[in-house]
N, C-alpha and C positions, 0 to 999 in steps of 0.2 A: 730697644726703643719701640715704643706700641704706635697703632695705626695713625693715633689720633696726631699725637709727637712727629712721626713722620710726615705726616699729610702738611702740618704748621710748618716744617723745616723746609718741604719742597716749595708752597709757599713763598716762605723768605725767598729763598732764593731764584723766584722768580718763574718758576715752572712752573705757571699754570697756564692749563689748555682750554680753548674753548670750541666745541661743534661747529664744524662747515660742511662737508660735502656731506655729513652724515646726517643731515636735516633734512635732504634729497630723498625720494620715497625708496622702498625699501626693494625693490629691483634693481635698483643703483647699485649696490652693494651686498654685503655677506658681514653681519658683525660679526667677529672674530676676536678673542685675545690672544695673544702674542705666548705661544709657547714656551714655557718657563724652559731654563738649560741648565745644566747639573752645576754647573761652577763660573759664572761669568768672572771677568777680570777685562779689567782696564788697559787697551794698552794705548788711546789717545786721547784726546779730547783738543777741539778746534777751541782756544782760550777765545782766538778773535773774532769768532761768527758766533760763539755763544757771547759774547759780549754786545752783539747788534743786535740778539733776541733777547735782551737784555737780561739774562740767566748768568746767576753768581755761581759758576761752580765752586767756588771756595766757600761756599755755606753748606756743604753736601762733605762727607767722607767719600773716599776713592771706592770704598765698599758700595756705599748708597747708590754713587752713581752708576755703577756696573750693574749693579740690580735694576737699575730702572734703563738705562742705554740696554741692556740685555731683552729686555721686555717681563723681569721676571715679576715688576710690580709696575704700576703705569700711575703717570703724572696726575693731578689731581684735573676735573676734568675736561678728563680724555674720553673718548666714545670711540675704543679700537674699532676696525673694520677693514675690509679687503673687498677695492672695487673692482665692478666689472667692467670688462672692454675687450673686442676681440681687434683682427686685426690683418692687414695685409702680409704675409712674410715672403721674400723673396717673390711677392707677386699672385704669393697663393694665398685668397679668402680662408679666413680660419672663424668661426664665428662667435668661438666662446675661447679668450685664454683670460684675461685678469689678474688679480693679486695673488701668485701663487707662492709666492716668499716673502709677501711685504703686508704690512700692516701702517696705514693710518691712523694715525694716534689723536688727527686734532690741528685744530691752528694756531700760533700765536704769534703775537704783533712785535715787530721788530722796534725799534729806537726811533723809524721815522713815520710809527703808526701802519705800518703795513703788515697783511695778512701774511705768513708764513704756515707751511704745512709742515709739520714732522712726521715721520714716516721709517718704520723700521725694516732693514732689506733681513732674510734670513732669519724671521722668527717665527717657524714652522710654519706646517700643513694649512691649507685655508681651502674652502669647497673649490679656489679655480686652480689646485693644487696639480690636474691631470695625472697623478700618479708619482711627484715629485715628491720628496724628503719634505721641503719648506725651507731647509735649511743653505747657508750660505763656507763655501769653504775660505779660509783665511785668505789664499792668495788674492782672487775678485774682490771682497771686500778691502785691501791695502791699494788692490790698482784703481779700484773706484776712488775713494781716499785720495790717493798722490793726485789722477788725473781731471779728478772734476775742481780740485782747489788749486791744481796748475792751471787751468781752463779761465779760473776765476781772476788770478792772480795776473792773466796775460789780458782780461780786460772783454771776455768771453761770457757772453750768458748762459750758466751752466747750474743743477744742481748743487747743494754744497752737500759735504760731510760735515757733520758737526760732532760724532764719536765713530770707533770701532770700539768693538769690545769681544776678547774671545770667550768661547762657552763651557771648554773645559770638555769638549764632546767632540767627538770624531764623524766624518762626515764621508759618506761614499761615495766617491766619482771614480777616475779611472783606476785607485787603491784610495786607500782612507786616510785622511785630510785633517787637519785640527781645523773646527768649524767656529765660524766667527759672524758677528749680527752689524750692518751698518746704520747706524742714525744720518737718514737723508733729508734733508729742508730741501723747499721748491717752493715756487710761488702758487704752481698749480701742478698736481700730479693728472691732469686730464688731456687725453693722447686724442690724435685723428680718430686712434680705435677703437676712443669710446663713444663718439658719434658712430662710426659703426657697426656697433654692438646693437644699439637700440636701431640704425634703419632696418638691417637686416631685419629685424622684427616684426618691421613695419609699424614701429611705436611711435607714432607722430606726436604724442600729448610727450613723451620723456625727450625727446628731441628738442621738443621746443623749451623745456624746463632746464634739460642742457645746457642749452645756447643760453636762456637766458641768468642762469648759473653762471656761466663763464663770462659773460658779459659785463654782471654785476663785480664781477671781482675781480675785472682789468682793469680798473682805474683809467682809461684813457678816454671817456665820456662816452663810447660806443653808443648807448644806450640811448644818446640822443641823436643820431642818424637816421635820418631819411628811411633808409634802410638796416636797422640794426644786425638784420642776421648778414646781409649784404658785409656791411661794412666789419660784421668779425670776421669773413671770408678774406677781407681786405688785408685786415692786420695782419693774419696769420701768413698771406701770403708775403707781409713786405717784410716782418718778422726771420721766416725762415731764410729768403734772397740775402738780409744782410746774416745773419747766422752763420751761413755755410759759406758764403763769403771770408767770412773772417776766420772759420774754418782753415779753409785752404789758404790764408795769406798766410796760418803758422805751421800749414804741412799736414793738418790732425785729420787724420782719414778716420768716421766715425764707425763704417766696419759693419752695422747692422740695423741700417736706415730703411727699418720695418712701420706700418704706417703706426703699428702700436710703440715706437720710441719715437714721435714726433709730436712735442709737447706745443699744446696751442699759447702755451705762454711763451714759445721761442726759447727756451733754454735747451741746451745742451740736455740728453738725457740718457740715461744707462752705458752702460763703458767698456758690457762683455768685450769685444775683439777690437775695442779702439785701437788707435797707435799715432804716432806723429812718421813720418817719411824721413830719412834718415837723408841717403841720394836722392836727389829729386827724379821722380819717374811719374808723369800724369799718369798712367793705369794701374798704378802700383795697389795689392792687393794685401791685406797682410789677415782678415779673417778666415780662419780655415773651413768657414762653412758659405763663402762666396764662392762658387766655385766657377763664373760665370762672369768676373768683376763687376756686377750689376752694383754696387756699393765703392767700388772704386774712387779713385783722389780726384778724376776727373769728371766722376760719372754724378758726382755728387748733388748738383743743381738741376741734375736731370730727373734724379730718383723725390727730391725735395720736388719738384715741377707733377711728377706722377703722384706724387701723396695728397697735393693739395686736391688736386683734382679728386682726389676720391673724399676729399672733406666736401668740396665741393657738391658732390654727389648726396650727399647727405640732408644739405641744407638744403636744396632748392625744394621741398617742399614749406618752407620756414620763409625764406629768399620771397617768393612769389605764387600767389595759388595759382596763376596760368601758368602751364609747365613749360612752355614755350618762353617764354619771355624771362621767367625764371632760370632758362638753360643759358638765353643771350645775356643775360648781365651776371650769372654765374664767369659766361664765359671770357668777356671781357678783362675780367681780372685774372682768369689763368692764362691768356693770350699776355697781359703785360707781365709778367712774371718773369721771364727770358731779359727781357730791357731791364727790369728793377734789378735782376741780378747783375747783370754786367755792368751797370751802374758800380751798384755797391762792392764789385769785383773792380772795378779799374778803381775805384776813389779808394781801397784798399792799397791795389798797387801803386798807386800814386805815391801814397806815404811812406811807403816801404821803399824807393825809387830815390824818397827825396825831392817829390815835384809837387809843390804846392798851388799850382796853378795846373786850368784845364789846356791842352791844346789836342787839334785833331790827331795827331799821327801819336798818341801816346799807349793808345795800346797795342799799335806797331812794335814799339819799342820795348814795352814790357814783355808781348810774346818772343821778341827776338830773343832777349835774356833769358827767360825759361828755356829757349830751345840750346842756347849755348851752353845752359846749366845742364839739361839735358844730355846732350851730346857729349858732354863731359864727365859727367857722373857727378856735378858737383853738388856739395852737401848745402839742401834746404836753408837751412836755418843761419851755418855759419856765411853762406854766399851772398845772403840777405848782410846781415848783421858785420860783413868786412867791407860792403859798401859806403858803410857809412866811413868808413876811416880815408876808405879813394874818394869819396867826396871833401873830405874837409881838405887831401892835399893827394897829391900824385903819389908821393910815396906809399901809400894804403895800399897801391893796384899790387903791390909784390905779394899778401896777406891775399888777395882775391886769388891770381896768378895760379898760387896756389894748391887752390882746391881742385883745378883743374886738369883731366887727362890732357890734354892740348894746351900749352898754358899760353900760348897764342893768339889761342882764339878770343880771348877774353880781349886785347886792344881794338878791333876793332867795332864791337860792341862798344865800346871805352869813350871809343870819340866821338860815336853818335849821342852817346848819353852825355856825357860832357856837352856837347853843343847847345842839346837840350839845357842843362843846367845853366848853360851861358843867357838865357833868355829867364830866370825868377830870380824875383829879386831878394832874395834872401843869399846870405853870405856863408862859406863854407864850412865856418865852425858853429854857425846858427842853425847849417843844413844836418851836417853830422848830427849834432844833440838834437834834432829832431828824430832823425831816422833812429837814433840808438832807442827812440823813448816806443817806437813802435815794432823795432826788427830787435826779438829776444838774443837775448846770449843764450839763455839757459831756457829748454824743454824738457819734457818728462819723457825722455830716449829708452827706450824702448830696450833697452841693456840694461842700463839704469834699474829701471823700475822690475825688471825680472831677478836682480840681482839679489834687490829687497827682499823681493818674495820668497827668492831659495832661503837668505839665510834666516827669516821671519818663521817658514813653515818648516825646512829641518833641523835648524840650531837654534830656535825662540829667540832668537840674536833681532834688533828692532831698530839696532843702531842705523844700518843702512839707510833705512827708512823715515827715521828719525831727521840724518843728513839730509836727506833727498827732497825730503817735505820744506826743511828751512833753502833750500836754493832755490825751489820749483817757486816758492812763496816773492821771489824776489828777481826774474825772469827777464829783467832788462840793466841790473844792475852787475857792474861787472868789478867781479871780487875775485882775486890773486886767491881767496884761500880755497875756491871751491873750483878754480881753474879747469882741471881735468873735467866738472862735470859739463863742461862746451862741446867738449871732445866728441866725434863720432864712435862708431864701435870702430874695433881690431876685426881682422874679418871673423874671428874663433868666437866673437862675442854678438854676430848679426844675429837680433831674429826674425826670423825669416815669415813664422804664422803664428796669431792669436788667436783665442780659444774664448769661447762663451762660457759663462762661470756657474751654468747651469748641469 
């Protein structure tokens, strides 16, 4: 097929891109095309998020699209590119990191008129490469993959995947890997750390071109506030509080909450050393490069509370040209940030509890439960998710009972919640199908998802994976045939630490 034949077939089928961030002056960025691979192949394609960007993969050959999900030809136009943004890690100022495996390819508008980015993770070298390959190894691309479209499926703002594809090339980490490229969609790929790329600079003209970049292309009328850079400050802080909120009501410890993975559109972003919590443990750690649990299950609303504050940091030249005055209405909103969370953290637990009304003593109650989970070792997800069956009748409590090292301990928690329930006015089989529609049966467990990966990267075996993506897709529905994947690990099957996929 000639250039011209392809160009009309991608076309049809709906692939065409148009310029966004790449219109931005040319310090923003690094154009870059996407390093061709010796042999892409197909091993996914999201049918139903390519169908919201309203892309016919059935008008394309399997070949075609590998070629182009690969990065090895690009969508018609597209203006590839690799942004900059540096970034806080673990606390430490880094000034330049960027796109150093990803390429921006372009925006296109989804089915309800909305801007979408695509974006390819693992398509080589780019200038903010710091001495890295560019390249991505199979397994992080599959856990991205399962966890950002479980993220999605649980009702989570998260990037999506919309392909993997591997490259037919070998990739060197700690021995060599079959290397594979992820097609990521986001609303907006621009982090805390790209506001602090350009202050370090002291570039106040790109700052302000930023902000009002990002402004323009959040839809939520910012741009008519009083104070506009003010009021992005706002969002992003009310953004993150319910974010990590909803985080923690499904166990997902994000592992490496650096201010360069915190996206001011509030999605979920990058998934190196994610994980979901298996026992529930507030400090639980499971990144192997935390080594201080500054990223921890608990720590999380804390690290999100220090991020804004360094966005903050940013703006107030934009915010107010008196610095002073610019610091107190900066600060005003990271002062509420604490309240907005625990809001959005108890109206969480609420739903999960089964308590559709407010009363004072209810996050007494919810911490009590935590603690009895706690003290018990009882598993996150299923000690949520067997509640609902002791609310619609007593007999549930033996399915709770259960989970527990002390299985005791669980009645007298029982009847203080009960009491509680005795005061809303919704009825017990009204309350269950409640609680079922918001406490998962099915997450992306952390056994699970590694399992994938073995038999993906030493037996090209895809099946696993294949499984695991149709139950992760359907996380509150509960199906006899997928039963086992509710299950916690066996102890031989814990894992214990995740890995950055760098």
């Amino acid at each position: 097929m000639n250039a011209q034949s392809e160009t009309l077939r991608l076309h049809e089928a709906g692939l065409r891109l148009s310029s966004g961030y790449s219109r931005l002056p040319a310090r923003f960025f690094a154009r870059q095309y996407p390093v061709p691979v010796a042999a892409p192949r197909l091993i996914k394609v999201n049918r139903a998020l390519a169908a919201e960007l309203c892309i016919d993969v059935d008008a394309l050959c399997a070949e075609s699209l590998a070629q182009l999900l690969a990065g090895n030809s690009v969508p018609p136009g597209a203006d590839p590119i690799a942004t900059a943004y540096a970034g806080h890690q673990f606390g430490q100022f880094v000034p330049q990191l960027g796109d150093g495996r990803a390429i921006l390819l372009g925006e296109i508008r989804d089915r309800h008129g909305a801007c979408r980015e695509l974006q390819l993770k693992g398509s080589g070298r780019t200038p903010f490469s710091r001495g890295g390959d560019g390249r991505a190894a199979l397994g992080p691309v599959l856990r991205e993959y399962l966890v950002s479209e479980a993220l999605h499926a649980l009702g989570i703002p998260a990037t999506r995947s919309l392909a993997a594809v591997a490259t037919g090339e070998r990739v060197l980490r700690e021995r060599p890997l079959p290397g594979a490229v992820l097609t990521r969609v986001a609303r907006s790929h621009v982090r805390i750390g790209t506001f602090e790329y350009f202050a370090a600079r002291a570039d106040s003209e790109a700052l302000r071109v930023l902000a009002d970049h990002v402004i323009a292309r959040d839809g939520a009328g910012l741009e008519r506030a009083g104070r506009p850079y003010l009021a992005l400050l706002d969002a992003a802080a009310a953004r993150q509080a319910r974010l990590v909120a909803r985080w923690m009501g499904v166990g997902f410890i994000h592992g490496v909450m650096n201010t360069d993975n915190m996206s001011l559109a509030g999605e979920t972003i990058d998934f190196g050393p994610c994980a979901f919590m298996d026992a529930y443990e507030p400090r639980k750690v499971f990144s192997s490069i935390d080594h201080h649990g500054r990223y921890a299950y608990s720590n999380q609303a804390h690290a999100a509370h220090w991020n804004l504050a360094r966005l903050a940091e940013t703006l107030l030249p934009l915010i107010d040209s008196e610095p002073e005055r610019a610091a107190a209405l900066a600060n005003e909103v990271l002062e509420e940030f604490p309240r907005r969370f625990a809001q959005e953290w108890l109206d969480v637990m609420r739903s999960k509890l089964g308590l559709g009304t407010a009363e004072a003593g209810d996050g007494d109650l919810v911490n009590s439960w935590l603690d009895t989970m706690h003290r018990n070792e009882a598993d996150f997800t299923l000690g949520f998710r067997r509640l609902a069956d002791a609310a619609e009748s007593a007999d549930g409590d033996a399915g709770v009972r259960a989970l527990f090292a002390d299985q005791g301990e669980f009645d007298p928690w029982a009847r203080a919640w009960r009491a509680r329930l005795a005061r809303e006015p919704v009825g017990g089989a009204a309350r269950a199908a409640a609680m079922r529609r918001v406490n998962p049966l099915f997450i992306a467990r952390n056994h699970r998802i590694e399992q994938a990966i073995a038999a993906a990267v030493e037996r090209e075996d895809f099946t696993a994976f294949e499984t695991l993506g149709e139950v992760l897709a359907r996380p509150y529905e509960d199906d006899e045939r997928h039963a086992a994947y509710a299950d916690p690990p066996a102890a031989n099957e814990r894992v214990l630490r995740t890995f950055c996929g760098t």
